[in-house]
MARBA-3410 file (N, C-alpha, C, O; in Angstrom, 1 decimal):
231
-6.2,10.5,13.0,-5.4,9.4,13.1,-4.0,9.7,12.7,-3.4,9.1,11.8 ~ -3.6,10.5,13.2,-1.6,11.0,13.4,-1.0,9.8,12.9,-1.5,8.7,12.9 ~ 0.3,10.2,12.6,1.3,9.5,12.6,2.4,9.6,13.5,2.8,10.7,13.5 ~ 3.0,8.7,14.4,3.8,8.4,14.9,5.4,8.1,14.6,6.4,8.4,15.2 ~ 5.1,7.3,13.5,6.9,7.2,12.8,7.3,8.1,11.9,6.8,9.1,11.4
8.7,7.2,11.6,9.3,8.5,10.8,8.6,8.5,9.4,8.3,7.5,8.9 ~ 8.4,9.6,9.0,7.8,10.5,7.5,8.9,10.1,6.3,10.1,10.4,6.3 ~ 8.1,9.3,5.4,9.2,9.3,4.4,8.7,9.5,3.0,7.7,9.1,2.6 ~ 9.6,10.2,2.3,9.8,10.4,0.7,10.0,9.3,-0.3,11.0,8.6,-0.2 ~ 9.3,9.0,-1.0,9.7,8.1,-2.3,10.2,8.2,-3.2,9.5,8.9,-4.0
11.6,7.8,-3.8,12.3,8.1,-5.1,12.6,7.6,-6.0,13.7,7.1,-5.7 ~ 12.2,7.2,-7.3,12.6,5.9,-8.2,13.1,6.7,-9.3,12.5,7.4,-10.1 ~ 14.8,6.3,-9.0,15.4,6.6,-10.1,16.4,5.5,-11.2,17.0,4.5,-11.1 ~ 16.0,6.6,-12.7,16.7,6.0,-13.1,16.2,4.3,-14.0,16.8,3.4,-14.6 ~ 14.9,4.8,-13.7,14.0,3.1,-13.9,13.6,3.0,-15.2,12.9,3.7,-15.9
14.4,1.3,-15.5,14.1,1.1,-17.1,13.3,0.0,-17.2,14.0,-0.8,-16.6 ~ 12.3,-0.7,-17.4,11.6,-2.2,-18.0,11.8,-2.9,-19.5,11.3,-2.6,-20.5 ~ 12.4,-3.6,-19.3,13.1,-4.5,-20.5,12.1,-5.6,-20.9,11.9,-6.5,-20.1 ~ 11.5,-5.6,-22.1,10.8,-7.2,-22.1,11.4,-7.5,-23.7,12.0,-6.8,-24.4 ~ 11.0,-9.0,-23.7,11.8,-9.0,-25.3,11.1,-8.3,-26.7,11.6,-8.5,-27.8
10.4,-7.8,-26.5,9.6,-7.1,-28.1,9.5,-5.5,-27.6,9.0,-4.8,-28.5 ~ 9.9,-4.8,-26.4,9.3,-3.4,-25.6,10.2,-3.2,-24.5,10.5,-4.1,-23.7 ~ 11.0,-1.5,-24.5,10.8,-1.5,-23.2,10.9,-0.2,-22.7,11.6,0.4,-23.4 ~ 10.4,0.6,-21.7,10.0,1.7,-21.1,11.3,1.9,-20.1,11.8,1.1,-19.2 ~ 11.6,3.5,-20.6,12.5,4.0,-19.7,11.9,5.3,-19.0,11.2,6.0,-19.7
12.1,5.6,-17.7,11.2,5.9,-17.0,11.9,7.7,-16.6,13.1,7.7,-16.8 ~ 11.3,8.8,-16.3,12.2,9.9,-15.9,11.8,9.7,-14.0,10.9,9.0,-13.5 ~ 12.8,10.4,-13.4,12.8,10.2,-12.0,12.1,10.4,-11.5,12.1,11.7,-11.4 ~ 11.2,9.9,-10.9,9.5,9.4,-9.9,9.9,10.1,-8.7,10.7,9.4,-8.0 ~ 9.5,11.4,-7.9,9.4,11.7,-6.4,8.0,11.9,-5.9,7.1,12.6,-6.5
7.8,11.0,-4.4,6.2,10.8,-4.3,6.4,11.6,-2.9,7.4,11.3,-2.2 ~ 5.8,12.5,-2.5,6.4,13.2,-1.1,5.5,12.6,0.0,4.8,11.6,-0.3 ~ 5.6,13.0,1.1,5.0,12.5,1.9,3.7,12.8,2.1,3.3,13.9,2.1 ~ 2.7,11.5,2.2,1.2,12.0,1.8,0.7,12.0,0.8,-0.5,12.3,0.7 ~ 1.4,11.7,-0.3,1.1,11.9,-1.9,0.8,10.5,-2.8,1.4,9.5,-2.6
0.1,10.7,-3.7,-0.2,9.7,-4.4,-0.1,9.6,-5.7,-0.6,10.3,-6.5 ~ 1.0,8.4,-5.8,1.3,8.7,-7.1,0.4,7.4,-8.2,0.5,6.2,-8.1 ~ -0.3,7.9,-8.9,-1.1,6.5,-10.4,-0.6,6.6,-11.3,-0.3,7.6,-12.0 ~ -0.2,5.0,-11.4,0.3,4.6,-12.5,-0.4,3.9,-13.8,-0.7,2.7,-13.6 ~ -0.8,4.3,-14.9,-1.8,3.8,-15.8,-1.3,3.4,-16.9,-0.1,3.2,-17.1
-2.1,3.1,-17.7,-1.8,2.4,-18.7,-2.7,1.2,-19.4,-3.6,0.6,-19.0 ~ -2.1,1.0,-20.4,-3.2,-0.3,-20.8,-3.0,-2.0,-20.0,-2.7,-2.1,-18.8 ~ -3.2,-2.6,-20.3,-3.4,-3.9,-19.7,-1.9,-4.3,-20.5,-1.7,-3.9,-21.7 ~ -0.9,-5.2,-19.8,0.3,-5.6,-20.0,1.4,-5.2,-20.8,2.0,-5.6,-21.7 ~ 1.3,-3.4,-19.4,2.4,-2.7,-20.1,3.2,-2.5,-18.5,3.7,-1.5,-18.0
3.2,-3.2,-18.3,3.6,-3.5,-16.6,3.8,-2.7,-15.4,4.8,-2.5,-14.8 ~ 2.5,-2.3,-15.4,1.7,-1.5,-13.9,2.2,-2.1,-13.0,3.0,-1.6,-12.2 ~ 1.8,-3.4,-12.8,2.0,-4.3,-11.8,3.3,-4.8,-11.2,3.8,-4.9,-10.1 ~ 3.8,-5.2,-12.8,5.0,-5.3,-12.5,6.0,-4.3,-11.7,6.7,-4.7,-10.8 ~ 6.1,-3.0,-12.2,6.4,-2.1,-11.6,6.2,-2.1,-9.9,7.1,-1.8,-9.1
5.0,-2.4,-9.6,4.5,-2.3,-8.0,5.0,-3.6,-7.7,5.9,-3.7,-6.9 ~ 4.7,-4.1,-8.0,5.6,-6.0,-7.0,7.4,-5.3,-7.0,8.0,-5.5,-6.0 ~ 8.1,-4.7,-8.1,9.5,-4.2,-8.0,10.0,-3.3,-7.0,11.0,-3.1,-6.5 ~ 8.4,-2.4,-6.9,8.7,-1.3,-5.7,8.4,-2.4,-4.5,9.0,-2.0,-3.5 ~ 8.0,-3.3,-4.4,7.3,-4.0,-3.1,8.9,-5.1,-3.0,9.3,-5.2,-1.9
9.7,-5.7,-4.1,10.9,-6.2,-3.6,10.7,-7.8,-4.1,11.4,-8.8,-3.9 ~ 9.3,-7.8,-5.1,9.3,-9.3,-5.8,10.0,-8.9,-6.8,9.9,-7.8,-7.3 ~ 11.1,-10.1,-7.4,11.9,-9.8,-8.7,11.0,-10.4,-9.8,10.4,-11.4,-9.6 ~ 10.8,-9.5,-11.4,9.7,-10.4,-12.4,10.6,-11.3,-12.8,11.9,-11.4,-12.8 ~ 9.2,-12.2,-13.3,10.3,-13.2,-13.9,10.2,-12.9,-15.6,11.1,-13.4,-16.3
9.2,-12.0,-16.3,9.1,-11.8,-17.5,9.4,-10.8,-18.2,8.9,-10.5,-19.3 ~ 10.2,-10.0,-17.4,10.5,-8.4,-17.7,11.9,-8.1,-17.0,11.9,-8.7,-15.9 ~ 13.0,-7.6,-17.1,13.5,-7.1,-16.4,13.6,-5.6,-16.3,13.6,-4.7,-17.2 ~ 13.8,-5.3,-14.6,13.7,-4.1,-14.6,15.5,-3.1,-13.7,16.3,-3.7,-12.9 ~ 15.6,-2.3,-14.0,16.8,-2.0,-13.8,16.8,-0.4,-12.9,16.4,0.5,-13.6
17.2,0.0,-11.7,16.9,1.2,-11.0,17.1,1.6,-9.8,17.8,0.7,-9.4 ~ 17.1,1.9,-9.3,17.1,2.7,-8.0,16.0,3.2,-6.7,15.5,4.3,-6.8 ~ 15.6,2.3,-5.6,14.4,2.6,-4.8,15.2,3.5,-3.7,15.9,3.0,-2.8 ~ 15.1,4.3,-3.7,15.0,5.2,-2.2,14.0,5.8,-1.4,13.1,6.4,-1.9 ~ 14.0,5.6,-0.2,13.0,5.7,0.5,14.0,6.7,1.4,15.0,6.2,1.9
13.7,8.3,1.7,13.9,9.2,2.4,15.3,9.2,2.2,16.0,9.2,3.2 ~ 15.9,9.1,0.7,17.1,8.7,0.5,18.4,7.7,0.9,19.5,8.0,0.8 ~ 17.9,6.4,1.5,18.2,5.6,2.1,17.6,4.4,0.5,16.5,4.3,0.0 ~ 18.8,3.8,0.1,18.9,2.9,-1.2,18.1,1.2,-0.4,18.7,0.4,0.3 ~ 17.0,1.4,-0.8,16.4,-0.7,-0.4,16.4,-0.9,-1.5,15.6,-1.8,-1.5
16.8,-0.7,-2.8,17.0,-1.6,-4.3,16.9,-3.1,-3.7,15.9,-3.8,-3.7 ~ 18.0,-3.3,-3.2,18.4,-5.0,-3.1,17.8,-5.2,-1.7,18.0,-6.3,-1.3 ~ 17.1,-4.3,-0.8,16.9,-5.0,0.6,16.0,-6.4,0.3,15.9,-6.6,-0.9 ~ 15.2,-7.4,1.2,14.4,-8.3,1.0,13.4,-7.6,1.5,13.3,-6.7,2.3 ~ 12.4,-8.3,0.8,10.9,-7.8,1.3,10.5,-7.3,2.1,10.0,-6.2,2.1
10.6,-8.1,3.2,10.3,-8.4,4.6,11.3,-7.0,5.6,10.9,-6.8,6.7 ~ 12.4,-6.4,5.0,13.0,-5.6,5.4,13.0,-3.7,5.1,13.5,-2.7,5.6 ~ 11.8,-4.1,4.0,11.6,-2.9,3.2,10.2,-2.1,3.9,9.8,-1.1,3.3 ~ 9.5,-2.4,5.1,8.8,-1.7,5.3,7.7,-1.1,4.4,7.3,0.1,4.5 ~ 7.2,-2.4,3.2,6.4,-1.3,2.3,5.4,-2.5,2.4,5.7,-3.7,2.2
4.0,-1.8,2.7,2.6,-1.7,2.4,2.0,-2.2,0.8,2.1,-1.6,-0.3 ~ 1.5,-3.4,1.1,0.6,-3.5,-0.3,-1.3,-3.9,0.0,-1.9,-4.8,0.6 ~ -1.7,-3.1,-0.4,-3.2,-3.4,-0.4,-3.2,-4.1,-2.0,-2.4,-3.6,-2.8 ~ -4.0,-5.1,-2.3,-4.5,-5.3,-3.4,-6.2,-5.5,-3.8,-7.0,-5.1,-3.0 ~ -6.8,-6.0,-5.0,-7.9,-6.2,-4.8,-8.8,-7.1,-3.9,-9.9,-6.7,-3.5
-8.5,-8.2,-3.6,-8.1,-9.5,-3.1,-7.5,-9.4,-1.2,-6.5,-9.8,-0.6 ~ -8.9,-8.6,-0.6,-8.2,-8.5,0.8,-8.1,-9.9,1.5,-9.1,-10.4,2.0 ~ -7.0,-10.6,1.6,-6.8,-11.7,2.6,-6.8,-11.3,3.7,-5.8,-10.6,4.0 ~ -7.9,-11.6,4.9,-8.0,-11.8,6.0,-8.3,-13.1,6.8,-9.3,-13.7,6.7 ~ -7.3,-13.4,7.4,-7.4,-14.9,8.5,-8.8,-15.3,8.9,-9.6,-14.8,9.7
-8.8,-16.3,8.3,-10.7,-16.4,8.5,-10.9,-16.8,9.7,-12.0,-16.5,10.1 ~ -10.0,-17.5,10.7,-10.3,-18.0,12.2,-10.2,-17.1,12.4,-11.2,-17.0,13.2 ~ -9.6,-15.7,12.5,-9.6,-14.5,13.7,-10.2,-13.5,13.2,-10.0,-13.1,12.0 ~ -11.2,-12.8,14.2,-11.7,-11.6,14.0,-10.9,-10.7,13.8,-9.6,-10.9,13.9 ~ -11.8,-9.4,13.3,-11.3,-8.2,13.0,-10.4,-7.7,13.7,-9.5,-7.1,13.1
-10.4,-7.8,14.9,-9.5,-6.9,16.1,-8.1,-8.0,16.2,-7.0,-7.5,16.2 ~ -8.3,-9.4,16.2,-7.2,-10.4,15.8,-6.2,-10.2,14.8,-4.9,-10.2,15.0 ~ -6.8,-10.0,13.5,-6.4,-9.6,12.6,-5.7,-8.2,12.0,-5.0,-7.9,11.0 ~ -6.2,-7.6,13.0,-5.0,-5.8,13.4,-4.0,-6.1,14.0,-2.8,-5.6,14.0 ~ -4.4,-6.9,14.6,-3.3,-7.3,16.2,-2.2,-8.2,15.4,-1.0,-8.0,15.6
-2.6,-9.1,14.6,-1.7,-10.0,14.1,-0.3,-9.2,13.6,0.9,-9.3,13.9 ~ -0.9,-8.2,12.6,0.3,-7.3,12.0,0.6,-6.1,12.8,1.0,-5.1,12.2 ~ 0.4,-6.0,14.3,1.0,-5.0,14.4,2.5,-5.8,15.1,2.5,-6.8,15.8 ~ 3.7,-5.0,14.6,5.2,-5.8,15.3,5.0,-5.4,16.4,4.1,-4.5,16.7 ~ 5.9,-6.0,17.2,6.2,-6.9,18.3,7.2,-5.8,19.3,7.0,-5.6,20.5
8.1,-5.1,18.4,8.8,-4.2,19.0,8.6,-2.5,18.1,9.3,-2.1,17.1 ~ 7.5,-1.9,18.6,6.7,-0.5,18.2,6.7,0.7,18.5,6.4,0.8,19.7 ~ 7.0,1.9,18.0,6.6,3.2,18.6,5.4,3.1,19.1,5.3,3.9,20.0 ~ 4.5,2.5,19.0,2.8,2.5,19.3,3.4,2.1,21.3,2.8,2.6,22.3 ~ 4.2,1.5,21.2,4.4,1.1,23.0,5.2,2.2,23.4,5.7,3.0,22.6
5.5,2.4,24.8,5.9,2.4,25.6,7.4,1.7,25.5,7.4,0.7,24.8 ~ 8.8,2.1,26.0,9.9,1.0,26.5,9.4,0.0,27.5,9.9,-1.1,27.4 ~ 8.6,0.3,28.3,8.2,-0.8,29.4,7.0,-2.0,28.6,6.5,-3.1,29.0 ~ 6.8,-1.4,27.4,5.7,-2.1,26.6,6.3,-3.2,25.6,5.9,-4.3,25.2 ~ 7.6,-2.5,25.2,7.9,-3.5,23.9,7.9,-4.5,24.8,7.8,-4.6,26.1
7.9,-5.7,23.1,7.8,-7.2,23.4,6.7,-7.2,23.6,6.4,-8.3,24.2 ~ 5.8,-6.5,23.5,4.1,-6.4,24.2,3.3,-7.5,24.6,3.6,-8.5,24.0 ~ 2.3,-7.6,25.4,1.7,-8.8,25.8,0.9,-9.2,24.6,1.5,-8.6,23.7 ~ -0.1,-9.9,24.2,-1.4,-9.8,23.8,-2.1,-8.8,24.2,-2.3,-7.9,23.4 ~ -2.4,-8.8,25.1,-3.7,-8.2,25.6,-3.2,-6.4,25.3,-3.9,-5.4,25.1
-2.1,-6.5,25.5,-1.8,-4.9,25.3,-2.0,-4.4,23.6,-2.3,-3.3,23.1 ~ -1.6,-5.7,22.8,-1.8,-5.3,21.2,-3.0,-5.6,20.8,-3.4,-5.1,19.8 ~ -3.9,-6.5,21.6,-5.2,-6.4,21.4,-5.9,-5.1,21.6,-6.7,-4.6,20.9 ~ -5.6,-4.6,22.8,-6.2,-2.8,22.8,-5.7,-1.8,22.1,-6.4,-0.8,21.9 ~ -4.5,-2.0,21.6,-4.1,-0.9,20.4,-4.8,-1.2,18.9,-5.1,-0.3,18.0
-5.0,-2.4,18.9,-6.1,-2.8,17.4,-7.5,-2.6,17.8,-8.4,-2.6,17.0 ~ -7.6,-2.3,19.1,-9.1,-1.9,18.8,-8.9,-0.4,18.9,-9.9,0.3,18.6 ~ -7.8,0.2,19.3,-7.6,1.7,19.8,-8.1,2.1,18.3,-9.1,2.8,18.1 ~ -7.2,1.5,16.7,-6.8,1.7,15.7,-8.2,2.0,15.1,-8.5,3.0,14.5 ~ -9.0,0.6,15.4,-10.1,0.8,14.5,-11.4,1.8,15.5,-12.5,2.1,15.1
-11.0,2.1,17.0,-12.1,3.5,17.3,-11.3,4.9,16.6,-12.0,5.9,16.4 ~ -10.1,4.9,16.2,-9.9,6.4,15.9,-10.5,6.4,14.2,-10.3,7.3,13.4 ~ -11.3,5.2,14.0,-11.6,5.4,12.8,-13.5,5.3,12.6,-14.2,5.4,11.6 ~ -13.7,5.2,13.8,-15.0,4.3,14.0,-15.6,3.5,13.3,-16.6,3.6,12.5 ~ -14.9,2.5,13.6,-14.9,1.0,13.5,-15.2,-0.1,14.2,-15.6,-1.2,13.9
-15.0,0.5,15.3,-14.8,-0.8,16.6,-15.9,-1.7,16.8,-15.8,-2.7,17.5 ~ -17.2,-1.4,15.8,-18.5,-2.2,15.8,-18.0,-3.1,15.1,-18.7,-4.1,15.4 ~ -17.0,-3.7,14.1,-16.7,-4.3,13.9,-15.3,-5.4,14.0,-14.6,-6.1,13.3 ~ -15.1,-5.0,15.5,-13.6,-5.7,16.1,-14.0,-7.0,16.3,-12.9,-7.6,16.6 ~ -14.9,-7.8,16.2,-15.4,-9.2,17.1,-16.2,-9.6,15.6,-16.5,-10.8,15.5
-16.3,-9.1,14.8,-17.0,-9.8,13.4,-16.1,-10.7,12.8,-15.0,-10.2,12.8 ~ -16.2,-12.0,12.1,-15.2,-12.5,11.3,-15.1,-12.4,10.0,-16.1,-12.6,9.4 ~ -13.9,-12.1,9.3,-14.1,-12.0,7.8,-15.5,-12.1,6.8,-16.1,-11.3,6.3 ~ -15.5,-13.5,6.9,-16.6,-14.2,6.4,-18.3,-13.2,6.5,-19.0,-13.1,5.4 ~ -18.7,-12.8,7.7,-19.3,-11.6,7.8,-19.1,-9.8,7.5,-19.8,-8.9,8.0
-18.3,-9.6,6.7,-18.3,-8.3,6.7,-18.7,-8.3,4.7,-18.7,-9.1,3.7 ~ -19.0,-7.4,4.8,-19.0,-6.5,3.5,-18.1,-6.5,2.5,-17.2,-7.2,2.7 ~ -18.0,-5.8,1.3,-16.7,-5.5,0.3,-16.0,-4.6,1.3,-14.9,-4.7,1.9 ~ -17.1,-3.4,1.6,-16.3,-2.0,1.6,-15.5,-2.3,3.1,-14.4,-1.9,3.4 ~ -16.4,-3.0,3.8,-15.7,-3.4,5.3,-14.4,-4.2,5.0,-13.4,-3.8,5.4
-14.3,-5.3,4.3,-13.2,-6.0,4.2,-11.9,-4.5,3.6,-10.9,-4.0,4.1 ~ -12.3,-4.3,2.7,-11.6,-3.5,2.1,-10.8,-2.2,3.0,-9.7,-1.7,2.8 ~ -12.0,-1.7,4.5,-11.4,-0.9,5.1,-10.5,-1.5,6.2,-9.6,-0.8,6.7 ~ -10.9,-2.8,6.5,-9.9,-3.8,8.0,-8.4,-3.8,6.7,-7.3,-3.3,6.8 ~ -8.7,-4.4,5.9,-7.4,-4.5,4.9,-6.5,-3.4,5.1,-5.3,-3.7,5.4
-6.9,-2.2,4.9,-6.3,-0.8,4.6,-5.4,-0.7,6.5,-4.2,-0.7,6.6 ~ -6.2,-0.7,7.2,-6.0,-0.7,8.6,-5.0,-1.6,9.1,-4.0,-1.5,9.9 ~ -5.7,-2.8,8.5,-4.2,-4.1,8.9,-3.0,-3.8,8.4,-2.0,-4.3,8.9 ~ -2.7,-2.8,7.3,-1.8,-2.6,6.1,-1.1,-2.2,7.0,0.0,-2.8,7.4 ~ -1.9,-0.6,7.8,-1.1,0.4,8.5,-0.8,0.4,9.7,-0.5,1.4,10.4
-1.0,-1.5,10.3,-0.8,-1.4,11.8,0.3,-1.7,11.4,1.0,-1.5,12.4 ~ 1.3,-2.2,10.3,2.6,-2.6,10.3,3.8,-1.8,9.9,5.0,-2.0,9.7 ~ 2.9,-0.7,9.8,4.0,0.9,10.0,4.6,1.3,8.9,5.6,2.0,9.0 ~ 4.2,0.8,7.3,4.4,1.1,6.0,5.6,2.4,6.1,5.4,3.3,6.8 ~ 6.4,2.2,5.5,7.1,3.6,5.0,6.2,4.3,4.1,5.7,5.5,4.1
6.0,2.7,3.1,5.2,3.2,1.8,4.2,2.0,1.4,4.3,0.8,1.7 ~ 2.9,2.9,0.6,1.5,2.3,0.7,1.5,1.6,-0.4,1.2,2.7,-0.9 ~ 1.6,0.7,-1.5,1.2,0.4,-2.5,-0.1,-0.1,-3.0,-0.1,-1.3,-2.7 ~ -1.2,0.2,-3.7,-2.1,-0.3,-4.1,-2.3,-0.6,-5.3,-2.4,0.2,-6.3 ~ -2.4,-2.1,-5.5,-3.0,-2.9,-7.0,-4.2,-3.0,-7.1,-4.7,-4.1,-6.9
-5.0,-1.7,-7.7,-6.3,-1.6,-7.9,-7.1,-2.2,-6.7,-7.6,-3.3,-7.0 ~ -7.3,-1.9,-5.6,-7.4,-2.3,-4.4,-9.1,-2.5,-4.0,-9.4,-3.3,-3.1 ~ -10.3,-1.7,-5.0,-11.1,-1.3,-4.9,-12.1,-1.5,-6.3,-13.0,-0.7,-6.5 ~ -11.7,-2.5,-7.1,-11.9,-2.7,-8.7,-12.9,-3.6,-8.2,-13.9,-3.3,-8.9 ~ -13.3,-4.5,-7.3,-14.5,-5.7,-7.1,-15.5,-4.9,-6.4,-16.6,-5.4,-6.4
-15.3,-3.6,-5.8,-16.4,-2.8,-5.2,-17.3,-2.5,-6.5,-16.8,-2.5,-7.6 ~ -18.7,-2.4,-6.0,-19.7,-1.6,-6.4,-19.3,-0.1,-7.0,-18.2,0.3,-6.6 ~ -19.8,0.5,-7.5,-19.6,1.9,-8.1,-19.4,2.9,-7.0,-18.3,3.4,-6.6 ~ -20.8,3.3,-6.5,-20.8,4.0,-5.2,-19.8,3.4,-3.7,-19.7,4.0,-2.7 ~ -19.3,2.2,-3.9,-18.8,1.6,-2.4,-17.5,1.7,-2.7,-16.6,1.6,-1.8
-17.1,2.1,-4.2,-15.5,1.7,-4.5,-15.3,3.3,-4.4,-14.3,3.7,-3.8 ~ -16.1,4.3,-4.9,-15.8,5.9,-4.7,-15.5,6.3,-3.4,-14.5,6.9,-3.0 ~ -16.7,6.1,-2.3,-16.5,6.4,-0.7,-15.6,5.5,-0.1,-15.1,6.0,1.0 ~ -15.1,3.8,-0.6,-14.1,3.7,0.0,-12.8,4.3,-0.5,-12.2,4.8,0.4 ~ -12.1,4.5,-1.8,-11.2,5.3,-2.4,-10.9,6.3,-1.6,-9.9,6.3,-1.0
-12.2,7.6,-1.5,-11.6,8.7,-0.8,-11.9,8.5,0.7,-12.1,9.5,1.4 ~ -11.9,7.7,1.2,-11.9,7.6,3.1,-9.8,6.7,3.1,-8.9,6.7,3.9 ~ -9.9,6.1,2.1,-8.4,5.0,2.1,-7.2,6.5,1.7,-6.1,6.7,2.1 ~ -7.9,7.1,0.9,-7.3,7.9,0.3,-6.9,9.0,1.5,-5.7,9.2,1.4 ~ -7.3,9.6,2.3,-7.8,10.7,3.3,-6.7,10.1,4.5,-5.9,10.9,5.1
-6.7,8.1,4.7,-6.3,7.7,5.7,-4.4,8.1,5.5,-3.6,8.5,6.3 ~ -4.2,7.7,4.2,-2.9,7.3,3.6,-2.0,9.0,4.0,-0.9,9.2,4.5 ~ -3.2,10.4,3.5,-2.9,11.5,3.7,-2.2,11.7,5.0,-1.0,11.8,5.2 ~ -3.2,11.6,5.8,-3.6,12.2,7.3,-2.3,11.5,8.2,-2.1,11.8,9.3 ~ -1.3,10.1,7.5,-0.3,9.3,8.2,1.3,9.7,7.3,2.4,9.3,7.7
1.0,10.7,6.0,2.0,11.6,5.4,2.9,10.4,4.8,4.1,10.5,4.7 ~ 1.8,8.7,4.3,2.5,7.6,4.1,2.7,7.6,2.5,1.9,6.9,1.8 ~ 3.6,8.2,2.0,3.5,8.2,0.0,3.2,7.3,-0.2,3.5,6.4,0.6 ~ 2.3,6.9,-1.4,1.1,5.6,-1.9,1.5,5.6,-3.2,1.4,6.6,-3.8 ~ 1.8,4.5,-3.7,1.6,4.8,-5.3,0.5,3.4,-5.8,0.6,2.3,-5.2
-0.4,3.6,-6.8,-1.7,3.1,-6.8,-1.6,2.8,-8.0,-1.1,3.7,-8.7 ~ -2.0,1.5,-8.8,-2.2,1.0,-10.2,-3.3,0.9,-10.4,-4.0,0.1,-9.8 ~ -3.9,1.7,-11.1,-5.4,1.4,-11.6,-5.7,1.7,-13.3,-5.2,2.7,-13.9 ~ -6.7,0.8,-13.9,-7.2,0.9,-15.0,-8.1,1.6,-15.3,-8.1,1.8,-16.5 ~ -9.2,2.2,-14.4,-10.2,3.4,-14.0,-9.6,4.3,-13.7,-8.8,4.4,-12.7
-9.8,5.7,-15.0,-9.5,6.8,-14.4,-10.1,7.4,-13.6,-9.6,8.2,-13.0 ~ -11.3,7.2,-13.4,-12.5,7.5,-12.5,-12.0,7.3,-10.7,-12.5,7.9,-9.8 ~ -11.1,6.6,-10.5,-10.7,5.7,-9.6,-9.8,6.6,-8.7,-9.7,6.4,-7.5 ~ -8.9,7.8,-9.5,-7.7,8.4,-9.7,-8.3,9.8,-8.9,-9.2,10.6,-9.4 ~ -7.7,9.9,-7.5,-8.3,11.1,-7.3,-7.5,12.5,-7.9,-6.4,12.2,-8.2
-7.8,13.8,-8.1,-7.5,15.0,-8.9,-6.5,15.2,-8.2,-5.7,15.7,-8.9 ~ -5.9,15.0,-6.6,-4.3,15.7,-6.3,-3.5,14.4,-6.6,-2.5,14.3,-6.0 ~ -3.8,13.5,-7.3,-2.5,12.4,-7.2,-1.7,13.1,-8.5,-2.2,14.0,-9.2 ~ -0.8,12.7,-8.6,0.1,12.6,-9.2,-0.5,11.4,-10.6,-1.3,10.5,-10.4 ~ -0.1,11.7,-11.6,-0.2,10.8,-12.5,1.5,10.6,-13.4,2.4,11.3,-13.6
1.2,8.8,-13.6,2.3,8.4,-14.3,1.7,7.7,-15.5,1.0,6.7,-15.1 ~ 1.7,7.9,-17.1,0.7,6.6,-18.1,2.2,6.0,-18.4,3.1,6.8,-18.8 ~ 2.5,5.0,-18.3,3.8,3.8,-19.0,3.9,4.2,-20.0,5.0,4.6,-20.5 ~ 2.4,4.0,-21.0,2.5,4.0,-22.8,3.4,5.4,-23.3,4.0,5.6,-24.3 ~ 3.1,6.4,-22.0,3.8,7.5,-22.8,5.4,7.6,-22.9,6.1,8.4,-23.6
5.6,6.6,-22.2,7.4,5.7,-22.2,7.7,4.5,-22.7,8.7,3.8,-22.6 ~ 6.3,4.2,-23.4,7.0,3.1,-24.3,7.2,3.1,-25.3,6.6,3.9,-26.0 ~ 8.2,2.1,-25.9,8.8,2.1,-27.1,9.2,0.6,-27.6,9.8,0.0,-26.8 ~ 8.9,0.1,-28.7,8.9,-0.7,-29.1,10.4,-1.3,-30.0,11.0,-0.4,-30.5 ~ 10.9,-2.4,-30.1,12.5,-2.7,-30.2,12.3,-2.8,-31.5,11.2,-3.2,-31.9
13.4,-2.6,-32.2,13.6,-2.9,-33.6,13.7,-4.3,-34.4,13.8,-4.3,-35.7
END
């Protein structure tokens, strides 16, 4: 399952988190293309927060101060919606009126490298066959006509991953994406999500509380080893 768009680099420089009792100053974060960067730490030392800052939500209980580049191209201030970045979380929302194949279809845009120039603006029916194209290069397609409500953890968890990447991520974000799976269903989904993120050369960076969770080529970041407490 190739990638088609442009390959991009992740850069966060310069990044400080301010809270009123703490705060963590960060050394310069490069995630290359394909690479996975975890971020750890204990419970409300702001993993998350960090990830909603890379995704373009401002916190309201921390401030954070820095520099996002993406293939050296500054989206610090772009708006969400403009940043081309990917969030999986634990919590896969899928539209419960539309099947699986609906629900690929829904996020893939409107104007795509996936088409043709004679294609943009695409019909239906033309992005309904690329959502099912998406989920045979992965063999899936047994489940294009199932609705939410019928599938599995690890199945929701894999349409999630898939819907993420019909919308052409620069970059992947995951908030423990795989913590409500079973033991064995959260390891084989981890490294097939993990494999997928590679094989599209989409930089990911991943929060999780399980080091177990963390595969051995990612990159690791722990917060606690940058924090510091105010006088």
């Amino acid at each position: 399952m190739g990638t088609i768009w442009d390959v991009t680099v992740l850069d966060i420089i310069n990044c400080q988190i301010e809270a009123k009792t703490w705060h963590i100053t960060l050394p310069n974060i490069h995630v290359d293309k394909g690479e996975l960067l975890a971020i750890t730490g204990p419970s409300g030392i702001g993993k998350s927060t960090l990830l909603h800052w890379l995704l373009g939500n401002i916190p309201q209980h921390v401030t954070i101060n820095g520099q996002i580049l993406l293939s050296g191209t500054d989206i610090t201030n772009l708006a969400i919606e403009k940043r081309r970045v990917g969030l999986l979380m634990q919590d896969v929302y899928l539209f419960p009126h539309l099947n699986v194949q609906d629900n690929i279809c829904f996020a893939l845009p409107k104007s795509s490298p996936f088409f043709t120039s004679k294609q943009q603006r695409s019909s239906k029916k033309q992005r309904r066959l690329k959502a099912l194209n998406m989920l045979e290069q992965i063999n899936l397609e047994h489940l294009a006509n199932r609705y939410p409500q019928n599938l599995s953890g690890g199945e929701r968890s894999r349409v999630g991953l898939i819907r993420a990447l019909a919308n052409q991520p620069q970059v992947m974000l995951l908030d423990e994406p795989f913590a409500a799976l079973d033991p064995s269903t959260r390891e084989q989904m981890g490294s097939w999500a993990f494999q997928q993120l590679a094989e599209q050369n989409i930089p990911s960076v991943m929060v999780s509380h399980d080091i177990e969770d963390i595969p051995v080529s990612a990159k690791q970041l722990c917060l606690a080893d940058y924090y510091h407490q105010k006088n």
